[in-house]
TILUM-988635 format. One record per residue: x, y, z of N, C-alpha, C in turn; residue number from 1. Coordinates in steps of 0.2 Angstrom, whole numbers, plus 5000, padded with zeros to 4 digits. Atoms other than C-alpha are relative to their C-alpha. Layout:
BEGIN
ATOM n_c1 n_c2 n_c3 ca_c1 ca_c2 ca_c3 c_c1 c_c2 c_c3 seti
ATOM    X    Y    Z     X     Y     Z    X    Y    Z  NUM
...
This chain:
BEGIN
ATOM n_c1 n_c2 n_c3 ca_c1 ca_c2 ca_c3 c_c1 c_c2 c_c3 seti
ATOM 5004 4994 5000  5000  5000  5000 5004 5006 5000    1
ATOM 4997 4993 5001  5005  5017  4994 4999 5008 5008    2
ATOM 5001 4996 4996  5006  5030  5008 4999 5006 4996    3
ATOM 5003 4995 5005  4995  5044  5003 4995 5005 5005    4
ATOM 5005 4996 4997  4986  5059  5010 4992 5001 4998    5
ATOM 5005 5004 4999  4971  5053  5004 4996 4996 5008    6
ATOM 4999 5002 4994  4971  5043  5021 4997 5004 5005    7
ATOM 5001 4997 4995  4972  5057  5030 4995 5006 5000    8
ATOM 5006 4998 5000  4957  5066  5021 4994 4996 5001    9
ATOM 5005 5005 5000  4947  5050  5025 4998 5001 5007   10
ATOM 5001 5000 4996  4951  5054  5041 4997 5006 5005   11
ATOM 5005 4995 4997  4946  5070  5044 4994 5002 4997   12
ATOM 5006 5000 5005  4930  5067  5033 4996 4995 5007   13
ATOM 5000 5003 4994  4926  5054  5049 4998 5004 5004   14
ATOM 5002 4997 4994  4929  5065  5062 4997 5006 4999   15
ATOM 5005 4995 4999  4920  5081  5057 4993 4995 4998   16
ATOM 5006 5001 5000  4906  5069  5055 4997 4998 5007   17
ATOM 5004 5002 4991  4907  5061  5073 5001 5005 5004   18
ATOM 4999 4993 4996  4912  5079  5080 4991 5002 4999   19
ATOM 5006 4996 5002  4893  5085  5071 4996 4993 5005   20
ATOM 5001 5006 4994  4887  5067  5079 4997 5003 5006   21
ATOM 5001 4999 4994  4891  5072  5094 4996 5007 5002   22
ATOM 5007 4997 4999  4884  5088  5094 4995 5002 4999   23
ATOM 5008 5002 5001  4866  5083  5088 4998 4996 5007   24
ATOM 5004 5007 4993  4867  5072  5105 5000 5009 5006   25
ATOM 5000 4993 4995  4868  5093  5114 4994 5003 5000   26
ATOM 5006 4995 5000  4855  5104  5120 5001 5008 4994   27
ATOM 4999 4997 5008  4853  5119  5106 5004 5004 5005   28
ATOM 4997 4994 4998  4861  5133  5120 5007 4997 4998   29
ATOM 4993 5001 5000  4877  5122  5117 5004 5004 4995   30
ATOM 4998 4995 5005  4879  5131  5100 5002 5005 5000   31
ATOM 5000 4992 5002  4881  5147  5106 5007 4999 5005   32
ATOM 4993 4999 4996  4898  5140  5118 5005 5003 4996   33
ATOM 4994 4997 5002  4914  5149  5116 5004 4996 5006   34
ATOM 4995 5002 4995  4932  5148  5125 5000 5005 5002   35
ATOM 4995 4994 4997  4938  5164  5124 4998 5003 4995   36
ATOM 5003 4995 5005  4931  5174  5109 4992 4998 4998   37
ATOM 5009 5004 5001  4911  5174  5110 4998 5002 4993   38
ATOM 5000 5000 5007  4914  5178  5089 5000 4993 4999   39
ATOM 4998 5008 5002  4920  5159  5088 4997 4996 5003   40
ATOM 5005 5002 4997  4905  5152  5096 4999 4992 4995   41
ATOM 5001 5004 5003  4902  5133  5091 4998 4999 4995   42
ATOM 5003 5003 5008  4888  5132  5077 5004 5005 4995   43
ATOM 4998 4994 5004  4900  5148  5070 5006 4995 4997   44
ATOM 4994 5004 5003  4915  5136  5069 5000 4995 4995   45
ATOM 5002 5006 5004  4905  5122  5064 5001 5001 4994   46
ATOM 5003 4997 5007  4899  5131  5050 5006 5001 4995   47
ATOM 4993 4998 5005  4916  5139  5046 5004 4993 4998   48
ATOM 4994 5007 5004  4924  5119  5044 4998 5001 4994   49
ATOM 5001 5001 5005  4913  5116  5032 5001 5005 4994   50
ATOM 4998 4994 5005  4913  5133  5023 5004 5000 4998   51
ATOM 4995 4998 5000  4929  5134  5023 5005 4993 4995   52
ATOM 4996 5007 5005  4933  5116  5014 4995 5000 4992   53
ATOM 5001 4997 5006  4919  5121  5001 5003 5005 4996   54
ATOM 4995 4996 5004  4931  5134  4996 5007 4996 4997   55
ATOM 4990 5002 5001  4948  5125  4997 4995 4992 4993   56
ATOM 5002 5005 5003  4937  5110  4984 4999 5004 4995   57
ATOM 4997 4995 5005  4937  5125  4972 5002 5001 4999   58
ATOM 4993 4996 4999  4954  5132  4976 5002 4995 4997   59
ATOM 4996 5007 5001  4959  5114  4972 4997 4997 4993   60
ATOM 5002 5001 5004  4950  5108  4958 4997 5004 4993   61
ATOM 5001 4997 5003  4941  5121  4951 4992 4999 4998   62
ATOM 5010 5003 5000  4923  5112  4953 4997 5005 5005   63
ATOM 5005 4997 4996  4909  5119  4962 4996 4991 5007   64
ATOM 5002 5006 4995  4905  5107  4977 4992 5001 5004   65
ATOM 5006 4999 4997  4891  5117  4986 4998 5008 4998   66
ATOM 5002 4993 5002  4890  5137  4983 5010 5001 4994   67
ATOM 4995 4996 5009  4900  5145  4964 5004 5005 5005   68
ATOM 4999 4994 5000  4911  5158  4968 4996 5008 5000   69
ATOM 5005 4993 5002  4903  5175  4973 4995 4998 5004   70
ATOM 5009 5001 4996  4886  5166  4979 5003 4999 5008   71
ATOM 5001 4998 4993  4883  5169  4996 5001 4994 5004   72
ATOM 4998 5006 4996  4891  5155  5009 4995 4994 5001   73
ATOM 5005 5005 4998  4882  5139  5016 4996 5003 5009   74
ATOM 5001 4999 4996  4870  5142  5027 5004 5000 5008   75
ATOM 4999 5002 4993  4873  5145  5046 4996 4997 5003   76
ATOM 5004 5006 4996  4869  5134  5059 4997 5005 5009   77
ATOM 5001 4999 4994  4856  5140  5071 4998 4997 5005   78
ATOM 5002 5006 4995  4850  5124  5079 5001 4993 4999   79
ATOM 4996 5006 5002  4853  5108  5082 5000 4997 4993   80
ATOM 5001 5004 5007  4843  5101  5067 5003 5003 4993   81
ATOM 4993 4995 5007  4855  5114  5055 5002 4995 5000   82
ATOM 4996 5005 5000  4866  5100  5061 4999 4994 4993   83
ATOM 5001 5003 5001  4859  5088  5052 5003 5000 4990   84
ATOM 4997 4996 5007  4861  5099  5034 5008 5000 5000   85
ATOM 4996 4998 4998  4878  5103  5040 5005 4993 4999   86
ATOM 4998 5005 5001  4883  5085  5040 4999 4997 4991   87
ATOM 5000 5002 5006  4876  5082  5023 5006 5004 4994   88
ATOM 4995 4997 5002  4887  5095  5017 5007 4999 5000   89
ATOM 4994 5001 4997  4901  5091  5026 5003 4991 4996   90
ATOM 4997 5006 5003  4902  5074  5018 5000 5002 4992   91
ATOM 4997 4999 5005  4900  5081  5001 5006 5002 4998   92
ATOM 4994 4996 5000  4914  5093  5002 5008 4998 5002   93
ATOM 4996 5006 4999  4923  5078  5011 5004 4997 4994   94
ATOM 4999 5006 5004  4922  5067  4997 5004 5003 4995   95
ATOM 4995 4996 5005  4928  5081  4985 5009 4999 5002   96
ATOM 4993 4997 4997  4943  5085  4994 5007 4992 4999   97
ATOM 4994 5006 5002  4947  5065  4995 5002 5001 4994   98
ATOM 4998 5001 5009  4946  5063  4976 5005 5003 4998   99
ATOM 4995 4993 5002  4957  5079  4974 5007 4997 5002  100
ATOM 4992 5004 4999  4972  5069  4981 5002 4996 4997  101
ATOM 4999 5004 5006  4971  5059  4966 5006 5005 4993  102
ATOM 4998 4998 5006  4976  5073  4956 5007 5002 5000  103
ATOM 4992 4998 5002  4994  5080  4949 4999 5007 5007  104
ATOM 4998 4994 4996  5002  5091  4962 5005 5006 4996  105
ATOM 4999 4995 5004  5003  5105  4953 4998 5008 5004  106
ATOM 5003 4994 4998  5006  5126  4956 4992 5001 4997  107
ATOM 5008 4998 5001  4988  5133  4958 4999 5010 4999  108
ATOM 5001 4993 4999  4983  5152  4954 4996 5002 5004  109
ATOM 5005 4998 4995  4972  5159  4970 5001 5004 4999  110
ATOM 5002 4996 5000  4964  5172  4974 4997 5000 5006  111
ATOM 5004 4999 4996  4959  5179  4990 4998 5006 5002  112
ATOM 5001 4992 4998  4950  5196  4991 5005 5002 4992  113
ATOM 4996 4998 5004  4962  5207  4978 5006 4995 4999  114
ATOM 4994 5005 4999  4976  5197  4985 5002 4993 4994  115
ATOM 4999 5006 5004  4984  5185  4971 5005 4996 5002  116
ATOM 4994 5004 4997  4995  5170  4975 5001 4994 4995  117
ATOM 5000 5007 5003  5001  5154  4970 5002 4996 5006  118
ATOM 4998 5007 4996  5001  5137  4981 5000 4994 4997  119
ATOM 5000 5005 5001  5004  5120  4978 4995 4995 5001  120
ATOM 5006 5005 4998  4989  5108  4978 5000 4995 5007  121
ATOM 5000 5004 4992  4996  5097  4991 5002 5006 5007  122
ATOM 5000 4997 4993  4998  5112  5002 4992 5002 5001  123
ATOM 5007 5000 4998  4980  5117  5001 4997 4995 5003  124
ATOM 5001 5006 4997  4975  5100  5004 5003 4998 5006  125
ATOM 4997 5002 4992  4987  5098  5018 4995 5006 5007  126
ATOM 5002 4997 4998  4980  5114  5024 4991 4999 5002  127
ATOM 5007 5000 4998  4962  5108  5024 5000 4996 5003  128
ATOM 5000 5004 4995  4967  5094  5035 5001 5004 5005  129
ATOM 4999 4997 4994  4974  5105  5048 4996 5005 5003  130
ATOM 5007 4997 4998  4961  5117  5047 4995 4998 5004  131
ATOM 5006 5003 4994  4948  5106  5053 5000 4998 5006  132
ATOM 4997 5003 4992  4959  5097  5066 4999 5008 5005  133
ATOM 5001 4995 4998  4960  5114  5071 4995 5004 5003  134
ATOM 5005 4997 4998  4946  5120  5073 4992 4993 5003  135
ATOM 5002 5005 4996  4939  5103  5080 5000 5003 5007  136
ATOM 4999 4998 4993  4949  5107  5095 4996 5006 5002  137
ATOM 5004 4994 4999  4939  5125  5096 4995 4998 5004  138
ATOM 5007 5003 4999  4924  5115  5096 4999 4996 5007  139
ATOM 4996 5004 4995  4931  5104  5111 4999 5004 5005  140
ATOM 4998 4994 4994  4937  5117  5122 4994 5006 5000  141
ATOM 5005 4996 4999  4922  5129  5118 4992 4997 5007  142
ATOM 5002 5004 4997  4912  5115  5124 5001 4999 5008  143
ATOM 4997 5000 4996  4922  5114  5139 4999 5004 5006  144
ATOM 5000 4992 4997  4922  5131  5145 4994 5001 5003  145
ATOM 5008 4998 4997  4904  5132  5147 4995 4994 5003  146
ATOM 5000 5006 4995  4902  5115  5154 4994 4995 4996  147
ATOM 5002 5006 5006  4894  5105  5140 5006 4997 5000  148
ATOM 4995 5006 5001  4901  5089  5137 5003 5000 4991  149
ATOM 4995 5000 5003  4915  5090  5127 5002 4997 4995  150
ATOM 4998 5004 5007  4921  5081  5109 5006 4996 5004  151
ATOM 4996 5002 4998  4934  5068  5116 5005 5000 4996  152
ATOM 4994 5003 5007  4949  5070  5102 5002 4995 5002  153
ATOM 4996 5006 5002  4957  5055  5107 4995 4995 4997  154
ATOM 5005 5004 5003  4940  5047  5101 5001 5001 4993  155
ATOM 5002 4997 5007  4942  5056  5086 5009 5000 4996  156
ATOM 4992 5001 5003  4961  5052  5082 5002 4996 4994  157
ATOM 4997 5006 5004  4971  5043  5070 5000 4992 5002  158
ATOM 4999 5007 4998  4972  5028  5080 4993 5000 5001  159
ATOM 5009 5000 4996  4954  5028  5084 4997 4999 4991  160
ATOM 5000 4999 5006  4951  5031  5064 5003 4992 4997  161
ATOM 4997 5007 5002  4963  5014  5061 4995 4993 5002  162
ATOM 5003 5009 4996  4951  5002  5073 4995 5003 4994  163
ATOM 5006 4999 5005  4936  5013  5062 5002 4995 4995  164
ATOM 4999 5004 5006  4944  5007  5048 4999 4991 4999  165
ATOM 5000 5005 5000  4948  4990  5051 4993 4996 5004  166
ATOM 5008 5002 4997  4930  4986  5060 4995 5000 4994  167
ATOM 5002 4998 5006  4923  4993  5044 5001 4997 4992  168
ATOM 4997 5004 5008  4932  4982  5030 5003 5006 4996  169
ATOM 4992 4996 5005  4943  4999  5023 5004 4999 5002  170
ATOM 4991 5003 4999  4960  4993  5029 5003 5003 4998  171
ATOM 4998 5000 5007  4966  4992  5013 5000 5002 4995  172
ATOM 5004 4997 5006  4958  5006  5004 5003 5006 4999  173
């Protein structure tokens, strides 16, 4: 087997689903937890994974996964049952991003705001794994702060991801 980041967008395809999982099982004020900036508030973050990976599936491909360039973001999440959209999203956007490890690593032309640049496809894509992981933990420690129960990351690990897999028949995939 090829060692490939792929893998490691399976894996955070996974965990922003059992991260979403988990908070469908919260009462709806959970949404509105912070840690330390009450701008970064849970269904804010949530929202921004997903949002934020329908962009980078455009920045990287050149597809349209959920909203075109220009059209107005993915809804926000007011309540739990947002959650539920929020998931369906979140695995479309997922699945792009795996497929996208398929392609040639090649420089790409962005654009953000006026600002023009160029990066590498497998930095975006690296970027959109850490992203997430990232702002998991937000979701975690926001959680935390205001005494709702918490995302476990070690639940939601790599090694945690491995037993998934092999309980599940992908191993090998």
């Amino acid at each position: 087997m090829t060692i490939t980041v792929a893998r490691l967008l399976r894996h955070m395809a996974w965990a922003n689903q059992e991260t979403i999982k988990h908070l469908q099982t919260l009462p709806e004020e959970s949404l509105k937890a912070y840690a330390t900036n009450p701008e970064w508030f849970v269904a804010e973050v949530a929202h921004h994974i997903v949002d934020s990976a329908d962009h980078y599936v455009f920045s990287i491909t050149g597809e349209v996964a959920i909203t075109k360039p220009g059209d107005p973001c993915i809804a926000d999440i007011e309540t739990i049952a947002d959650l539920a959209r929020l998931a369906q999203q979140a695995a479309i956007v997922d699945e792009k991003l795996i497929k996208a490890a398929d392609l040639e690593d090649v420089w790409l032309d962005l654009q953000n705001g006026e600002r023009k640049f160029q990066r590498l496809r497998s930095t975006v894509l690296s970027q959109a794994i850490h992203h997430a992981t990232e702002h998991r933990a937000h979701i975690a420690s926001a959680l935390e702060a205001k005494g709702f129960a918490p995302i476990n990351l070690d639940d939601i690990s790599l090694w945690d991801y491995e037993k998934y897999e092999t309980a599940n028949g992908l191993r090998d995939k």
